[in-house]
N, C-alpha and C positions, 0 to 999 in steps of 0.2 A: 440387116440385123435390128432387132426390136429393142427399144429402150429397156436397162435394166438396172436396178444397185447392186450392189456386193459387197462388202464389209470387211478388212483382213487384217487389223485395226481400219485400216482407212476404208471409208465410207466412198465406192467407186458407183458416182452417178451418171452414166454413158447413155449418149442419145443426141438427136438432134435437136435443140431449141433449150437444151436441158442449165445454159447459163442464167437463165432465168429464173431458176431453183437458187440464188443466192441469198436472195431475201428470206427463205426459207432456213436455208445451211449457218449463213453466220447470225450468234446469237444479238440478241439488240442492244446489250448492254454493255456492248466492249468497245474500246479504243481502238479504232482499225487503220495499221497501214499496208496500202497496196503498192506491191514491189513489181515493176518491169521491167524489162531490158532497155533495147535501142530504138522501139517505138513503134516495129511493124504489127502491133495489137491496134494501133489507131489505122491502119493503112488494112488490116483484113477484115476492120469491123466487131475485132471482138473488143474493144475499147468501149466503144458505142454501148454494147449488150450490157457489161457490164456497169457502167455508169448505171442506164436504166434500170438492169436489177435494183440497185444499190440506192434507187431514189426518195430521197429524202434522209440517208444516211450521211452521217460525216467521217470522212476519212481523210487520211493525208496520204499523198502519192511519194514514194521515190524511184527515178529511172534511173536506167545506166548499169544496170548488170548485163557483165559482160558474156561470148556466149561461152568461156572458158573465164568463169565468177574468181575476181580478184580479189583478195582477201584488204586489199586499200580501199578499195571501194567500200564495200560491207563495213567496213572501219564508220563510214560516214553514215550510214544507214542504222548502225546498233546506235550510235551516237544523238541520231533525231529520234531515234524509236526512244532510246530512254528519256532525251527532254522530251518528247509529247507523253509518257507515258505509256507507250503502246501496250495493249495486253492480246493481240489477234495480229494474225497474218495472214495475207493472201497475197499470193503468187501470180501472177498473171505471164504465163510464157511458156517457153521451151526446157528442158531440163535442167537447163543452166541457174536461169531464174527461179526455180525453185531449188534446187542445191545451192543456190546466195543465203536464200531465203530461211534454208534450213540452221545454216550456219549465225544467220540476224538473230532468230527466233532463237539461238542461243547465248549470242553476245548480249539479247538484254536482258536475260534471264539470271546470270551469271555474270561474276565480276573478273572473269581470267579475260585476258587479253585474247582479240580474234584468233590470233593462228597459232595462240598456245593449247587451244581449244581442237583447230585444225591438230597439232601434233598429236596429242594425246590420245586422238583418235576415237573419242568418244564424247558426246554432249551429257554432262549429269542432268543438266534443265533445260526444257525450254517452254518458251511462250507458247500458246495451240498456232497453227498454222495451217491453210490448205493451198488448194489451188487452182486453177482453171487454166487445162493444158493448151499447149496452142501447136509443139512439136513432138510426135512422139518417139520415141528413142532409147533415153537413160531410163524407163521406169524408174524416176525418183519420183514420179504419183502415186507409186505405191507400195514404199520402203523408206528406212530409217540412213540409205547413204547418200551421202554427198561428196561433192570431189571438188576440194578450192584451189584454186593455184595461188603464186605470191610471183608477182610481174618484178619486185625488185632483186629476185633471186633467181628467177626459173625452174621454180619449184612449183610440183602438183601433189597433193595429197586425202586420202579418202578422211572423211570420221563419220561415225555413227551414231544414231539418238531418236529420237521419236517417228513416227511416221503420220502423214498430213492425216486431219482429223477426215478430208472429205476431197477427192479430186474430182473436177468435171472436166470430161471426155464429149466434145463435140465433133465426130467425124467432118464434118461442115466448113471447121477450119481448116482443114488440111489442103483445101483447095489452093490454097493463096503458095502452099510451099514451093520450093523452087526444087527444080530435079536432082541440082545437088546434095539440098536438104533431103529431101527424100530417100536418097543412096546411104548418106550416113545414115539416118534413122534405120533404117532395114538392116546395115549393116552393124550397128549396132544393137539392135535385135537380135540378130542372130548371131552376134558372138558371144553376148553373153548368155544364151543356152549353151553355146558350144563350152564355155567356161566351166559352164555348171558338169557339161554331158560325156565331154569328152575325159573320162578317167577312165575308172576300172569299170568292166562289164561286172556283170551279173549279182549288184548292189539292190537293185530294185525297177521290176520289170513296170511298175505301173511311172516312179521319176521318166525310166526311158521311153516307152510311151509317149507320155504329155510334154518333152522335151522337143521328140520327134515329131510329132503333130503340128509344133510352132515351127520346128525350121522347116519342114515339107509347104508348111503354110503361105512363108514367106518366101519360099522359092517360088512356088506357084501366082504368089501375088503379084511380085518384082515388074515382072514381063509387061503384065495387065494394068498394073497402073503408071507404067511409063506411057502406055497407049490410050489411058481413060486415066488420069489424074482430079477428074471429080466426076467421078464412080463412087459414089455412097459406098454403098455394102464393101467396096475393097478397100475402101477410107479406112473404115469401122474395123477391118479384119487387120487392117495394119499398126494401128493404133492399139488393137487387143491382144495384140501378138507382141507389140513393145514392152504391155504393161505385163504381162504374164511370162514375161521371159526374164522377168528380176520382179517380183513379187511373192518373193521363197516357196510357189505353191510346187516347182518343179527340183527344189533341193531339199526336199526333206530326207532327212539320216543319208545322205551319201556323201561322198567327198567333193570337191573345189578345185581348180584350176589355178584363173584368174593370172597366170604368167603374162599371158598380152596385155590385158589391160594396163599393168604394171609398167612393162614396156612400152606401151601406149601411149600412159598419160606425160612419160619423161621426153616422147616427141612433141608432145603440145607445148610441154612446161618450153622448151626449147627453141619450136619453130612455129608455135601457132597451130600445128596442123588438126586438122577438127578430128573429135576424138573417135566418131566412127571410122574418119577415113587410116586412121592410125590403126586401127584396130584389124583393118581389110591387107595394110600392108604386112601388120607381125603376125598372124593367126597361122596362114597355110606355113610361113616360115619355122612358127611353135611343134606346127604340127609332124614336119620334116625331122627335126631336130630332136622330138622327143617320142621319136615313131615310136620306137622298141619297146616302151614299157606303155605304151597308148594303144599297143599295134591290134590286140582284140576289138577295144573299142573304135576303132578306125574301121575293123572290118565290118562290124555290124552297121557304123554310120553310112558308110558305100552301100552297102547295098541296101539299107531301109530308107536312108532320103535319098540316094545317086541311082540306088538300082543296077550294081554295081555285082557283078556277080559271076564272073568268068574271069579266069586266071590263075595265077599262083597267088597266094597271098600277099607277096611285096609287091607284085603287080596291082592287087585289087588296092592294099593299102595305098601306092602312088597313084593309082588314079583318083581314090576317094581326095587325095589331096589336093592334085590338079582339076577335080570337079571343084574343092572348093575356094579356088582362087581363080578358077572363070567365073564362081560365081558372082565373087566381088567387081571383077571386071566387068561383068555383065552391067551392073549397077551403073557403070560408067566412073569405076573409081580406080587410081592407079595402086599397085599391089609391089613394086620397088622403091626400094630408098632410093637409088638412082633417078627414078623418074620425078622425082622431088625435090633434087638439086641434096639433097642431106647423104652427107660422106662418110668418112673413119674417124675424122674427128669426133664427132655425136657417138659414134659406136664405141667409144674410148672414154670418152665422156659418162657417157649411159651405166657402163662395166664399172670405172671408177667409182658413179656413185651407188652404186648397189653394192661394191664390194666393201668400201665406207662404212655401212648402212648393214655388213653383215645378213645381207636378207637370202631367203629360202622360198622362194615363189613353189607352184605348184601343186599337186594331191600328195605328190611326196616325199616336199620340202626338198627338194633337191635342183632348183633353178636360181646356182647362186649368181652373184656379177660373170663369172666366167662362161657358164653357160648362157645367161643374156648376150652375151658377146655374140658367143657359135649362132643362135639367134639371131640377129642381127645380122651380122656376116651371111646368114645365109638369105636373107631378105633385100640384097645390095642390089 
């Protein structure tokens, strides 16, 4: 794949060598701190790059974002950004790192407390901020969410606000990822198309299209980069598939999901469990449980990504399902809450706080705590 930009507000500069474009990207007259996680940017080299970009600049570093971003931590990071003054961000890392980062670039911006800001679900301000990707997965390179937990509660939650002035995409780095990372990122790819894809048919033939193009994509890539993990071009196709499968270019005017993720993020807040893999366990579970009103769209998904196309209809539909929880085990990712040690307690748990919480997951509004249960329950 050839170097390219694109613009959606965020300025997407992809390529190889293209970290080097930072001297370029951030302006010279700002205050800059650079936010990373737990250090593997010094161990793949993109540490290095960046420094060199950046020479002869002054900026102040904070590490230690975690890779499910704690709203205690970010506490200490809003805190040095407003004594240094910070007025720029950058990101250096995986998803995580830059949803910390989003939520910084609003703590100094504003005087609400960090995870009053997390509730309210929406950032009124922030500081400019980009980033330089190192794992691809959440698409927060190219969108205004973020998802922060609170470690002294076990709590996860999304809010939204700006999207990064400019993200750099070096297929290059991908090499250094580990196969597990890799499984989550794909599979976190592809569920959040299926979020987006899996509602009602015949909303918009061009969304389903370009929805299907990324999961057939990432199907087809899975296989090949477990057997060539620094293969360029599949780098690049994987990385383009993460950012385009939440960069709204594939939910214009249609309806939303987003029930798993939901469910998802209340296994992390809980157990730590990474949030793709979380995602590989509730999805086919989602998808069982709320066949009947999904069950067109299910048919068209078998048969345009599964190729699925002989049977009766609950046949075609059950296979489309069981195709798509091989597929996550394909990945080398487990797909029961049994095989995770996680029981009835967490499923009791999970029901409680969503019924709490009053919430209506789905396209529509109908995935209250109770149905997260049958969910669940059916995911054991």
């Amino acid at each position: 794949m050839e170097n390219f930009i694109f613009q959606n507000p965020t300025k997407l500069v992809f390529g190889k060598g293209q970290i080097a474009k930072l001297s370029e990207l951030i302006p010279t007259n700002v205050n800059l701190m650079i936010t990373f996680g737990g250090g593997s940017v010094k161990r793949n080299d993109v540490y290095r790059q960046v420094v060199e970009a950046l020479d002869g600049r002054e900026f102040i570093e904070f590490w230690g974002i975690e890779a499910n971003p704690h709203v205690e931590t970010l506490r200490k990071a809003i805190a040095l950004g407003k004594e240094e003054k910070i007025d720029f961000l950058l990101a250096v890392g995986g998803g995580s790192v830059l949803d910390g980062t989003k939520l910084i670039a609003a703590g100094i911006a504003m005087e609400d407390e960090a995870w009053d800001i997390v509730l309210k679900g929406y950032a009124k301000k922030q500081i400019p901020f980009a980033s330089v990707l190192t794992v691809p997965a959440t698409g927060s390179e190219m969108n205004g969410g973020s998802v922060i937990s609170r470690a002294e509660t076990n709590e996860k939650f999304a809010f939204f606000g700006n999207n990064p002035q400019f993200s750099i995409l070096d297929p290059e780095v991908c090499y250094t990822l580990s196969e597990h990372q890799v499984a989550c990122g794909l599979s976190d790819a592809f569920t959040h198309v299926l979020e987006q894809y899996i509602t009602t048919t015949g909303q918009s033939r061009l969304m389903d299209r370009w929805a299907e193009g990324i999961l057939q994509s990432v199907v087809e890539i899975a296989p090949l980069l477990k057997k060539d993990p620094k293969n360029y071009d599949l780098n690049a196709d994987y990385m383009l598939c993460a950012t385009l499968a939440l960069n709204d270019m594939i939910r214009m005017g249609i309806t939303q999901d987003w029930t798993t993720h939901m469910i998802g993020h209340e296994l992390t807040a809980l157990h730590g469990t990474t949030h793709g893999h979380s995602l590989a366990i509730v999805m086919p579970a989602a998808m069982s449980v709320l066949r009947r009103q999904k069950n067109e769209k299910l048919l068209q998904y078998g048969e345009r990504v599964f190729g699925i196309t002989e049977g009766s209809e609950n046949e075609r539909v059950q296979k489309a399902i069981e195709a798509t929880e091989t597929f996550y085990r394909s990945l080398g990712l487990t797909t029961r809450l049994s095989e995770e040690g996680i029981g009835d307690e967490t499923i009791e748990m999970i029901t409680k706080r969503f019924n709490e919480r009053g919430v209506a997951f789905g396209e529509k509004g109908n995935v209250t705590g109770d149905v997260a249960r049958e969910i669940l329950m059916a995911c054991k």
